[in-house]
N, CA, C and O atoms as a Tinker XYZ file with bonds, in Angstrom:
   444  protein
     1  N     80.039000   47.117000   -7.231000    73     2
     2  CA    81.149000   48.051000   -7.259000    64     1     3
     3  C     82.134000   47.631000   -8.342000    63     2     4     5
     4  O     82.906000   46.714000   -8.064000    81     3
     5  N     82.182000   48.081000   -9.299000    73     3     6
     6  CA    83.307000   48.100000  -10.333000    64     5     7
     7  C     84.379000   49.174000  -10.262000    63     6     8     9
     8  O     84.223000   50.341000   -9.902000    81     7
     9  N     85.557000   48.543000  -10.691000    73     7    10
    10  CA    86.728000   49.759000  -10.409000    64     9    11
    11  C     86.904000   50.297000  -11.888000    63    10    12    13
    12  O     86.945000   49.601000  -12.902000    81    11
    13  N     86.991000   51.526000  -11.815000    73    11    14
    14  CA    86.905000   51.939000  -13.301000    64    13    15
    15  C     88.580000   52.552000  -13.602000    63    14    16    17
    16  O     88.875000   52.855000  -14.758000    81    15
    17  N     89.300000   52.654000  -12.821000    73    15    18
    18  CA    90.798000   53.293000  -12.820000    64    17    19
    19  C     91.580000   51.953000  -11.765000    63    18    20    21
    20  O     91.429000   51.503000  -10.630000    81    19
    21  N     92.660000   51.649000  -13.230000    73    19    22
    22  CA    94.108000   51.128000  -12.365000    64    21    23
    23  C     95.214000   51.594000  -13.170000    63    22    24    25
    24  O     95.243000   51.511000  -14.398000    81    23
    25  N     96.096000   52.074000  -12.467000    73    23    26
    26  CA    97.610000   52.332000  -13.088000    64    25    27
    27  C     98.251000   51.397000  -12.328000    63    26    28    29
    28  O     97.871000   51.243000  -11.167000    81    27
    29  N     99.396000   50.564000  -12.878000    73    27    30
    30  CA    99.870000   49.832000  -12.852000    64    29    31
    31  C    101.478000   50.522000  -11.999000    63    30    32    33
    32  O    102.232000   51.042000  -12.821000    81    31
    33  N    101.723000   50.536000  -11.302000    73    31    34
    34  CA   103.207000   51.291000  -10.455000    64    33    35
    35  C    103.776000   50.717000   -9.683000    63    34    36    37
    36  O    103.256000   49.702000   -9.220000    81    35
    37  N    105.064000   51.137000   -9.243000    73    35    38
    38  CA   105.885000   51.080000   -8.032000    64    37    39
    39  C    104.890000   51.464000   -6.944000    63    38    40    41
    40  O    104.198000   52.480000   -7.006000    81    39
    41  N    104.861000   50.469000   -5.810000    73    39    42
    42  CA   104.127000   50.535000   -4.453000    64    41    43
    43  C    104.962000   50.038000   -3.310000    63    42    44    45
    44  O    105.235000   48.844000   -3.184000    81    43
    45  N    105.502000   51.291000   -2.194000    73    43    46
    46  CA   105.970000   50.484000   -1.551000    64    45    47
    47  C    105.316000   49.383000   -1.143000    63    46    48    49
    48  O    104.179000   49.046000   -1.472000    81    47
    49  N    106.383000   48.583000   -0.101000    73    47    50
    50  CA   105.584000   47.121000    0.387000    64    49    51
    51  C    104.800000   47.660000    1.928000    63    50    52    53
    52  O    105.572000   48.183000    2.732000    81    51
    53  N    103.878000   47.588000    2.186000    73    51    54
    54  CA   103.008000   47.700000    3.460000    64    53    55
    55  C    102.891000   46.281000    4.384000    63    54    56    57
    56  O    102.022000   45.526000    3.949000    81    55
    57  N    103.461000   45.889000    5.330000    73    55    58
    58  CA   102.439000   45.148000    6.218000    64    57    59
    59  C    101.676000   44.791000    6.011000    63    58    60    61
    60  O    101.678000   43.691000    5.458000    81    59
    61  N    100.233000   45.582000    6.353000    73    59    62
    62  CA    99.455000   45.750000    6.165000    64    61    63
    63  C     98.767000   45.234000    4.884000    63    62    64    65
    64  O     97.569000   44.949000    4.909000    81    63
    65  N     99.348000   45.137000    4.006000    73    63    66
    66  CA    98.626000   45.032000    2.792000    64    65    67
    67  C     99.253000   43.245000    2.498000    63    66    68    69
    68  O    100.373000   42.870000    2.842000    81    67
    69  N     98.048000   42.224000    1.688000    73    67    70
    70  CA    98.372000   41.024000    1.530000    64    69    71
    71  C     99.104000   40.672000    0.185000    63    70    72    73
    72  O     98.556000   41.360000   -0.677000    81    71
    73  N    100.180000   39.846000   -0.431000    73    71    74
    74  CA   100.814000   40.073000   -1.959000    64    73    75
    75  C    101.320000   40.709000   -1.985000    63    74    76    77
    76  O    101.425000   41.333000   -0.930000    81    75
    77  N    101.952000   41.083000   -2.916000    73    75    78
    78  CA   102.848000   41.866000   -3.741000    64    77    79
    79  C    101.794000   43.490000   -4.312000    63    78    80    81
    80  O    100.811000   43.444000   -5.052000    81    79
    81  N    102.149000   44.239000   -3.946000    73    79    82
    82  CA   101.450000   45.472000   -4.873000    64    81    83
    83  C    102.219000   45.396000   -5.792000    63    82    84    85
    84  O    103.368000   45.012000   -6.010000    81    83
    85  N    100.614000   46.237000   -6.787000    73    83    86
    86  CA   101.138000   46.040000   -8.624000    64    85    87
    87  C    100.780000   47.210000   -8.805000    63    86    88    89
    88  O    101.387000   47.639000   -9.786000    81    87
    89  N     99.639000   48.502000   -8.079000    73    87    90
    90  CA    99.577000   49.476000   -8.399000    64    89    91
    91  C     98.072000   50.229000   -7.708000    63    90    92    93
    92  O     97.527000   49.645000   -6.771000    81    91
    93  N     97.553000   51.371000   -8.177000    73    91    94
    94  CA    97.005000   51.720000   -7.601000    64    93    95
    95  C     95.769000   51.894000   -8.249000    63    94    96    97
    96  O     95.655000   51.796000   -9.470000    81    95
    97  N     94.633000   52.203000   -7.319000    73    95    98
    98  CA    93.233000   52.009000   -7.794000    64    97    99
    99  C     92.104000   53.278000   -7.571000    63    98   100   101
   100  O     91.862000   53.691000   -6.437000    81    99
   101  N     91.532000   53.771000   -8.625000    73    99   102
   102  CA    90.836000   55.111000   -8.242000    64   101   103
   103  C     91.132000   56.554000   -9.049000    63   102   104   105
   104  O     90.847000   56.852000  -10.209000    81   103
   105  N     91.812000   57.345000   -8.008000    73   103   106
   106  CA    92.279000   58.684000   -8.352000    64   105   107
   107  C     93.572000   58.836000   -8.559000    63   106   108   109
   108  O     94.350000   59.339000   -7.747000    81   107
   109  N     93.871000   58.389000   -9.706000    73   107   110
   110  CA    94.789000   58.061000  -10.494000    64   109   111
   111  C     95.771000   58.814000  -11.940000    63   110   112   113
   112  O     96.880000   58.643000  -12.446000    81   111
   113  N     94.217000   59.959000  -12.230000    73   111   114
   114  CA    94.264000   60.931000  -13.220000    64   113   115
   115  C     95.951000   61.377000  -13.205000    63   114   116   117
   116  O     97.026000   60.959000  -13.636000    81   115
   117  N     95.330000   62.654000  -12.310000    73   115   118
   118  CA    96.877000   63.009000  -12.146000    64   117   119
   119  C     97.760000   62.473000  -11.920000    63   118   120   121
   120  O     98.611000   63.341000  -11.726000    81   119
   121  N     98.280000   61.340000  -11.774000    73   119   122
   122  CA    99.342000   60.516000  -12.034000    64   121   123
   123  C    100.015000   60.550000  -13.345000    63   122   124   125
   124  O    101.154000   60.733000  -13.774000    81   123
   125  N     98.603000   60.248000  -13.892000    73   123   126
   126  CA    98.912000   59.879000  -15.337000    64   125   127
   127  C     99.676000   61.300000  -15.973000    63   126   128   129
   128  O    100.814000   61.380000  -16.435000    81   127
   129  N     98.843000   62.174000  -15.858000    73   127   130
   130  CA    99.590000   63.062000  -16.635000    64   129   131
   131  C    100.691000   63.880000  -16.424000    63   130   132   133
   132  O    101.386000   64.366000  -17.317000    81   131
   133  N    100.908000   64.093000  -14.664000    73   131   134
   134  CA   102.419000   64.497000  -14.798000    64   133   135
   135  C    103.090000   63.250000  -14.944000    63   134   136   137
   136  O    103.942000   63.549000  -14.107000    81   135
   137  N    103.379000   62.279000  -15.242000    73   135   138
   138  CA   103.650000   61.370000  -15.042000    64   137   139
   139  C    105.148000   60.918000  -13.767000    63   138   140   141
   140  O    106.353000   60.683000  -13.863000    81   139
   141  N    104.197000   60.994000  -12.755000    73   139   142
   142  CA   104.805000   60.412000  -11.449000    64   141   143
   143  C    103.995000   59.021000  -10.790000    63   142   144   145
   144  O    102.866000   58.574000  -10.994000    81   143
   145  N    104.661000   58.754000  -10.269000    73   143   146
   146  CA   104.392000   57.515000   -9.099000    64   145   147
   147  C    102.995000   58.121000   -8.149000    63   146   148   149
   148  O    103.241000   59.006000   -7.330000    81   147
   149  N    101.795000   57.705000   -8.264000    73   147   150
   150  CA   100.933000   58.297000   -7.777000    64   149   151
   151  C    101.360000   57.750000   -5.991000    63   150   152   153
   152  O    102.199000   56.870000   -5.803000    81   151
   153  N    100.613000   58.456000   -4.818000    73   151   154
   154  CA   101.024000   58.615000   -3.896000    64   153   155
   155  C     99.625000   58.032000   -2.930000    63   154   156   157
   156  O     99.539000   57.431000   -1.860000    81   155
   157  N     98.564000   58.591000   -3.991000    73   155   158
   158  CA    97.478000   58.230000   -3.319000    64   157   159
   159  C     96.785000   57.356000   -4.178000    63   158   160   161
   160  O     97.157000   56.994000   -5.294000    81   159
   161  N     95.816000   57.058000   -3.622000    73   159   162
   162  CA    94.661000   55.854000   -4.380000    64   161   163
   163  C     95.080000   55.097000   -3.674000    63   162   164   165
   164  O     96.201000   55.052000   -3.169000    81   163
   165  N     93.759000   54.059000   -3.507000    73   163   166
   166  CA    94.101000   52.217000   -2.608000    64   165   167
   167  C     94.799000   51.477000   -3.618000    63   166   168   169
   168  O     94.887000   51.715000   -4.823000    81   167
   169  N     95.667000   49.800000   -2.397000    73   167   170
   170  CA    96.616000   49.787000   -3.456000    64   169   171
   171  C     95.879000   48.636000   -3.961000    63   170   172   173
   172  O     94.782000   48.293000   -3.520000    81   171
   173  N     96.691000   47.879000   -5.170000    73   171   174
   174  CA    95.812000   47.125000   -5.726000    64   173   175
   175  C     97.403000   45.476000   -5.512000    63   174   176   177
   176  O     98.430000   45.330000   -6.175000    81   175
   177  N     97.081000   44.974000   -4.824000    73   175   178
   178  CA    97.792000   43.930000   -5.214000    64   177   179
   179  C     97.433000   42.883000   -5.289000    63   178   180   181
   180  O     96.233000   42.609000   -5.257000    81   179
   181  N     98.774000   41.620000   -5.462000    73   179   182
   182  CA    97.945000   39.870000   -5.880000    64   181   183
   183  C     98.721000   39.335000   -4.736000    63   182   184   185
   184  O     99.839000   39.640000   -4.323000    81   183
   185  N     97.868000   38.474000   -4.332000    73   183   186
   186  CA    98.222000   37.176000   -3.410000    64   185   187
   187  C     97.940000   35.637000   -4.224000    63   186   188   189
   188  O     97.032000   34.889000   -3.864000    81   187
   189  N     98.866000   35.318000   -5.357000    73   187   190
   190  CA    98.484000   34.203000   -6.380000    64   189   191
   191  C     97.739000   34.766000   -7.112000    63   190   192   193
   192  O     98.155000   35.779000   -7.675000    81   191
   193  N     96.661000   34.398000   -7.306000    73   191   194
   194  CA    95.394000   34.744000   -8.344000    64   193   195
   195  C     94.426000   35.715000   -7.224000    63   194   196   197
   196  O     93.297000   35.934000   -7.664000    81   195
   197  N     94.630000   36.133000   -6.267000    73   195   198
   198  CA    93.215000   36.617000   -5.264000    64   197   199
   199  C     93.969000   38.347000   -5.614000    63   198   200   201
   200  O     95.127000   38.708000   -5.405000    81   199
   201  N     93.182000   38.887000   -6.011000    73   199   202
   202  CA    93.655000   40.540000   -5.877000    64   201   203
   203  C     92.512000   41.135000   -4.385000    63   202   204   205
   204  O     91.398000   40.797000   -3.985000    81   203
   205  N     93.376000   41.988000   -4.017000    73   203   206
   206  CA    93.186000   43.177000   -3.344000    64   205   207
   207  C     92.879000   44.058000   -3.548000    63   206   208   209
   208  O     92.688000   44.292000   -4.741000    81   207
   209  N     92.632000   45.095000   -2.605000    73   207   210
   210  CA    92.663000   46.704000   -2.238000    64   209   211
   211  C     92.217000   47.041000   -1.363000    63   210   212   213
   212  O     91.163000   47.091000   -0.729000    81   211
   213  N     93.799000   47.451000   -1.384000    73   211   214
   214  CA    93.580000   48.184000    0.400000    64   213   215
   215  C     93.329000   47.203000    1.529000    63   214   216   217
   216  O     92.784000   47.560000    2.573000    81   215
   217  N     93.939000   45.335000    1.189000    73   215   218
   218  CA    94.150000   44.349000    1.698000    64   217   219
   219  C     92.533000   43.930000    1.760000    63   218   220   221
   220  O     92.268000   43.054000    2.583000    81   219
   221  N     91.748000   44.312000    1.202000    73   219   222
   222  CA    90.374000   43.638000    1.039000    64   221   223
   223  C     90.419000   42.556000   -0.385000    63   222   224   225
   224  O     90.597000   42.940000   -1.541000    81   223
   225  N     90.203000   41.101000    0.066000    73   223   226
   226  CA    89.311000   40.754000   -1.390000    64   225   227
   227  C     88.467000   41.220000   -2.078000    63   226   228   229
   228  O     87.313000   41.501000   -1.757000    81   227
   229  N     89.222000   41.396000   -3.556000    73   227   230
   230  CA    88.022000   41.602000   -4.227000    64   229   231
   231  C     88.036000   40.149000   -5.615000    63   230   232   233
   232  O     88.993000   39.465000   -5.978000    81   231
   233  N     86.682000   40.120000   -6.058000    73   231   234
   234  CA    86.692000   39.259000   -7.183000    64   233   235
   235  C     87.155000   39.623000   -8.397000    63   234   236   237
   236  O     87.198000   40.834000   -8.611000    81   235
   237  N     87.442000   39.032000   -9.080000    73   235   238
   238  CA    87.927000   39.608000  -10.849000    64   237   239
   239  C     87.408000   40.143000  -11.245000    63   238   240   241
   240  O     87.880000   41.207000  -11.646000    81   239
   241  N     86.481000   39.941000  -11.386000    73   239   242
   242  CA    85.102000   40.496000  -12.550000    64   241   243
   243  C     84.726000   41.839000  -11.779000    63   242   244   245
   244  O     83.765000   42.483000  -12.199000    81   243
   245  N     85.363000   42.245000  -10.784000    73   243   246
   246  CA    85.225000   43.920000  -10.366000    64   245   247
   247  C     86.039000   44.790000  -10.966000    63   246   248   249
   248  O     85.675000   45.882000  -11.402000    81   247
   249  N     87.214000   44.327000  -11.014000    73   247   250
   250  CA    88.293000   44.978000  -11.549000    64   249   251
   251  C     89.449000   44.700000  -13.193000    63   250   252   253
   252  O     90.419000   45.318000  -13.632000    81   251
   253  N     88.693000   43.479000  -13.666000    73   251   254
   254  CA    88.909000   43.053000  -15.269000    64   253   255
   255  C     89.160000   43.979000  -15.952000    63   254   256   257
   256  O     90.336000   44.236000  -16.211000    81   255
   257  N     87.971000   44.861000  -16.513000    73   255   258
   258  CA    87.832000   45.503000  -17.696000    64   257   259
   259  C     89.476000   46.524000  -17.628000    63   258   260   261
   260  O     90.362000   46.650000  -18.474000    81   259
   261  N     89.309000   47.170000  -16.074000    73   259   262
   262  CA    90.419000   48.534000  -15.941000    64   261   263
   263  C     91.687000   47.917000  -15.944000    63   262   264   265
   264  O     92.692000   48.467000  -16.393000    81   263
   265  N     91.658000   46.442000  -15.304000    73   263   266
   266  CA    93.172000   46.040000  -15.172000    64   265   267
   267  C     93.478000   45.760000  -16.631000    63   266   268   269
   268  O     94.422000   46.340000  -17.167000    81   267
   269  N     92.708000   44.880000  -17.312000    73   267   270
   270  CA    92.960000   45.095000  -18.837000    64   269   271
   271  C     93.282000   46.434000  -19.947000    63   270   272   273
   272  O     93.859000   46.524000  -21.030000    81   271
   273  N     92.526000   47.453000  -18.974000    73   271   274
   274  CA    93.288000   48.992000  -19.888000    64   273   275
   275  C     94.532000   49.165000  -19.374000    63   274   276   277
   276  O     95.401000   49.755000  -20.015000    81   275
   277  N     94.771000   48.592000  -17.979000    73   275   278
   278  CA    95.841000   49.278000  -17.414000    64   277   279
   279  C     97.392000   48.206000  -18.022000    63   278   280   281
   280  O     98.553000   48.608000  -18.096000    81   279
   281  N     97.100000   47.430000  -18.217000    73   279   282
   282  CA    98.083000   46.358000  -18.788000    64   281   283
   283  C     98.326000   46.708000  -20.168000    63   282   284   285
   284  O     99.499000   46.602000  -20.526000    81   283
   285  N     97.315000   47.182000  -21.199000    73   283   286
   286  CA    97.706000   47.506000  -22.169000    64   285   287
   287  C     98.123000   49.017000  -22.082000    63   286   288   289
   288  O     98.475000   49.615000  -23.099000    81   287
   289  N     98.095000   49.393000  -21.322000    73   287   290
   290  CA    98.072000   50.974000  -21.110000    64   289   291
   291  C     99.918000   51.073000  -20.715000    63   290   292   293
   292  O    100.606000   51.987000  -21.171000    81   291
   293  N    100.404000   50.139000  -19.951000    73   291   294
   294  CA   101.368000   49.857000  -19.432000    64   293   295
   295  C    102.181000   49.528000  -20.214000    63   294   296   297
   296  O    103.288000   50.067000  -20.233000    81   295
   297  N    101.712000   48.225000  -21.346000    73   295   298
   298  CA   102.271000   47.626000  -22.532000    64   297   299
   299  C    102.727000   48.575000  -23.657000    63   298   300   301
   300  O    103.899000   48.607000  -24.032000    81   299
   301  N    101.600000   49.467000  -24.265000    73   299   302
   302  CA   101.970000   50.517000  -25.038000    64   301   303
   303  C    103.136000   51.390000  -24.530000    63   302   304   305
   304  O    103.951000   51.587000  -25.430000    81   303
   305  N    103.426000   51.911000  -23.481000    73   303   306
   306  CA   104.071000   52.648000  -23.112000    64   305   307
   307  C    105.613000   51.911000  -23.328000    63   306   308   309
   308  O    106.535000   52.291000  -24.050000    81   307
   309  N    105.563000   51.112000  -22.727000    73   307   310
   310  CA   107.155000   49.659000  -23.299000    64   309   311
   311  C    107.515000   49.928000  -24.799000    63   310   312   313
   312  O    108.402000   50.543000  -25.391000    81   311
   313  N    106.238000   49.061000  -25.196000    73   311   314
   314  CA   106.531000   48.813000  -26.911000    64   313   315
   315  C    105.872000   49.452000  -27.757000    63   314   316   317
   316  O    106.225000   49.177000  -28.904000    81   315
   317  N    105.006000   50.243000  -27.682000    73   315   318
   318  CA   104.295000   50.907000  -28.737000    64   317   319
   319  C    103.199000   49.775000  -28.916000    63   318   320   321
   320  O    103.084000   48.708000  -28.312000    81   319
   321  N    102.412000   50.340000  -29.950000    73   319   322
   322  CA   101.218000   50.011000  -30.393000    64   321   323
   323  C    101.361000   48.249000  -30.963000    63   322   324   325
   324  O    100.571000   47.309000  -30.867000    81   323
   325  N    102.548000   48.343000  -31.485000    73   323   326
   326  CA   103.238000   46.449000  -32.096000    64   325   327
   327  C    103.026000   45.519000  -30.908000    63   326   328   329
   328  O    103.638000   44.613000  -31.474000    81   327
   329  N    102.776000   45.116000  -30.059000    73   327   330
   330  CA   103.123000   44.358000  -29.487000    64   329   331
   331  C    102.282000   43.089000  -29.086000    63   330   332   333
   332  O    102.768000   42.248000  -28.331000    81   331
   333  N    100.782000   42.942000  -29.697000    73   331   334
   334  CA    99.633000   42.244000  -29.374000    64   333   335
   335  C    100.439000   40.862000  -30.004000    63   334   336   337
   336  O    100.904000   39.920000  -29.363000    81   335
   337  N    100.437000   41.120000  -31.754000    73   335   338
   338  CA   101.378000   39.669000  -32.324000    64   337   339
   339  C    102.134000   39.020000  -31.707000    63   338   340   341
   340  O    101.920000   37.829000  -31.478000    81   339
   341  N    103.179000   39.646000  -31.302000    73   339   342
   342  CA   104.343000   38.672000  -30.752000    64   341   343
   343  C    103.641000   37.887000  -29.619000    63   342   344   345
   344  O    103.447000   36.672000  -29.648000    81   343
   345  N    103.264000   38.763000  -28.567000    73   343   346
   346  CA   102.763000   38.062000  -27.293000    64   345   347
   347  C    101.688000   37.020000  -27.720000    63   346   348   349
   348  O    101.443000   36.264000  -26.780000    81   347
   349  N    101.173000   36.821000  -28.522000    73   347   350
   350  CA   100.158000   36.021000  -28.585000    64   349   351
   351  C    100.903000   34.499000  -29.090000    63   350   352   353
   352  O    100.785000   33.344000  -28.682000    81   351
   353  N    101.863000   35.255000  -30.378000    73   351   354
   354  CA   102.909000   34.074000  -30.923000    64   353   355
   355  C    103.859000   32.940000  -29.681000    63   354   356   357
   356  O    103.845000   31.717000  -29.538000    81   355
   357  N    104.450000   33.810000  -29.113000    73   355   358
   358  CA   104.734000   33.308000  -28.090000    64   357   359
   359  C    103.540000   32.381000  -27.017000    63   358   360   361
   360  O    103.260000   31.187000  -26.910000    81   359
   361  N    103.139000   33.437000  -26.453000    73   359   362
   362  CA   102.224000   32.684000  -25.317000    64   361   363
   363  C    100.908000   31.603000  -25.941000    63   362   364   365
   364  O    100.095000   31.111000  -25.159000    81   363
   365  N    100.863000   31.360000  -27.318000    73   363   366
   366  CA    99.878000   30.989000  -27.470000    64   365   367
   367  C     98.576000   31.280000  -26.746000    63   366   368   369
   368  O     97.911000   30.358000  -26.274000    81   367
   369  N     98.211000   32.528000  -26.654000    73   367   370
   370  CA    97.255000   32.912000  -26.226000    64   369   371
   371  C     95.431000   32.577000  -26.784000    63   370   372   373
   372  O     95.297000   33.231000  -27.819000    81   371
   373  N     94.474000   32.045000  -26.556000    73   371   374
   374  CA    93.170000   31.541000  -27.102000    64   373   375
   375  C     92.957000   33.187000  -27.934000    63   374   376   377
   376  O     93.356000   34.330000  -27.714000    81   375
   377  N     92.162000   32.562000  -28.896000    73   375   378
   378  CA    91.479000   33.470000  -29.538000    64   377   379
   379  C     90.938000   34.598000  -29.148000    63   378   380   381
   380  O     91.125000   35.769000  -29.480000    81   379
   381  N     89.741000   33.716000  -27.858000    73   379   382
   382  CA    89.081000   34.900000  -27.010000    64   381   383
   383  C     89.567000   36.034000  -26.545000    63   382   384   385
   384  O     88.920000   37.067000  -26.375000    81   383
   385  N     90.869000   35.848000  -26.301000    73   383   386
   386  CA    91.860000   36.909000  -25.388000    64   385   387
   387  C     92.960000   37.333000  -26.398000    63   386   388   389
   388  O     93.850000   38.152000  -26.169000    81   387
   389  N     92.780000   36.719000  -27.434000    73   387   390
   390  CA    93.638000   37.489000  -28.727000    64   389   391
   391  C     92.846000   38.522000  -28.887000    63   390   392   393
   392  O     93.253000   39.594000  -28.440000    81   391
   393  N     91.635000   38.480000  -29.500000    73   391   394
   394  CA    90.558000   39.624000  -29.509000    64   393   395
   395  C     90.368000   40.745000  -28.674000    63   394   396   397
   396  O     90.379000   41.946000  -28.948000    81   395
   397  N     90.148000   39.999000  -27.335000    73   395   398
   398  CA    90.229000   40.920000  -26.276000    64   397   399
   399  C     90.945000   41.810000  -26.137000    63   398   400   401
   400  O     90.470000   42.914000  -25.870000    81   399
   401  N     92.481000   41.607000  -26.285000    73   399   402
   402  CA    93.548000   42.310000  -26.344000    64   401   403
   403  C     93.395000   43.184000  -27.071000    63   402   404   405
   404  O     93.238000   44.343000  -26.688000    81   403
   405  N     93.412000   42.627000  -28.933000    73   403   406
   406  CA    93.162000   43.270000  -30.394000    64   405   407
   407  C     91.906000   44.876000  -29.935000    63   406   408   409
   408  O     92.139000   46.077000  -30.074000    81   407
   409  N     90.847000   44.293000  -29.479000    73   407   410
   410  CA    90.018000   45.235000  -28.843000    64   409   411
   411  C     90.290000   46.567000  -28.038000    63   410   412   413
   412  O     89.693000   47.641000  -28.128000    81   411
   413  N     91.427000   46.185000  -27.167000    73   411   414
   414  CA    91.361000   46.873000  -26.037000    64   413   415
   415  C     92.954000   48.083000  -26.537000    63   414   416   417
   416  O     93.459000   49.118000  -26.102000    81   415
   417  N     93.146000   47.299000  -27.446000    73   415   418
   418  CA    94.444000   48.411000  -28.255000    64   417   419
   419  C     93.702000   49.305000  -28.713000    63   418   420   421
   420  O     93.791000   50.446000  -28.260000    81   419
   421  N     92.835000   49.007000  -29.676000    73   419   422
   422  CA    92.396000   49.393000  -30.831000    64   421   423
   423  C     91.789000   50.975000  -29.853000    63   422   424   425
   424  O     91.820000   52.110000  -30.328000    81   423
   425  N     91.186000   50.550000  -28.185000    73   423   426
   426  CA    90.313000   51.384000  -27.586000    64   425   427
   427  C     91.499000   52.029000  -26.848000    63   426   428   429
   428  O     91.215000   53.148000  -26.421000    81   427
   429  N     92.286000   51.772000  -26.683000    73   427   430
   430  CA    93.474000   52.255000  -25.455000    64   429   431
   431  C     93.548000   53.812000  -25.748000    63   430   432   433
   432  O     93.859000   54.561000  -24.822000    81   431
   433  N     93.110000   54.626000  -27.755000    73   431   434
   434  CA    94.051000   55.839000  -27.422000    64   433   435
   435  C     92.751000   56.639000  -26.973000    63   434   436   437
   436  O     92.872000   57.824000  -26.664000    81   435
   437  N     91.753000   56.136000  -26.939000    73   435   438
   438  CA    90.417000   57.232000  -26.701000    64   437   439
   439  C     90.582000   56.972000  -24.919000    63   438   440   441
   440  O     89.898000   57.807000  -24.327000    81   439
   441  N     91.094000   56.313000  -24.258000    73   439   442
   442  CA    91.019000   56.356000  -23.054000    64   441   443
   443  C     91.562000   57.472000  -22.122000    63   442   444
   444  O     91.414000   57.385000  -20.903000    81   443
């Protein structure tokens, strides 16, 4: 099971749910384009490094690729398209994930 949609949002806090929510997972479309606070979709949050949904563990490597669109997806919207340099300058970020990033801009507007 790979998650192919995350938007990154305001979630209330649930009980129910373990961590902090960071956003939501799924059916997400229409969110995006009126651009509101989606209402539905499972939520996606972190407990440290362990993510969720819908208070289930899940592993990284299920949900990587989308949380990586959704972070740059999130990022662009802040700063525009500029913003891979600095963060890397700063955070000293590895190569691998300089690229990664560099990559995932370059793919962000066909998404």
């Amino acid at each position: 099971m790979d998650i192919e949609e995350i938007l990154l949002c305001p979630v209330p806090e649930d009980p129910r749910i373990p961590g902090t929510p960071v956003g939501r997972v799924g059916s997400v479309g229409l969110a995006k384009l009126t651009r509101r606070v989606p209402t539905m979709g499972a939520v996606l949050s972190y407990e440290g490094r362990q993510a969720y949904v819908d208070g289930r563990p899940v592993e990284h490597a299920v949900l990587a690729e989308a949380l990586l669109r959704a972070v740059v997806a999130a990022a662009n919207r802040l700063w525009g398209d500029l913003w891979v340099a600095p963060l890397v300058a700063v955070t000293r970020l590895g190569q691998r994930v300089r690229k990664l990033l560099a990559r995932a801009v370059s793919g962000s507007g066909s998404r």
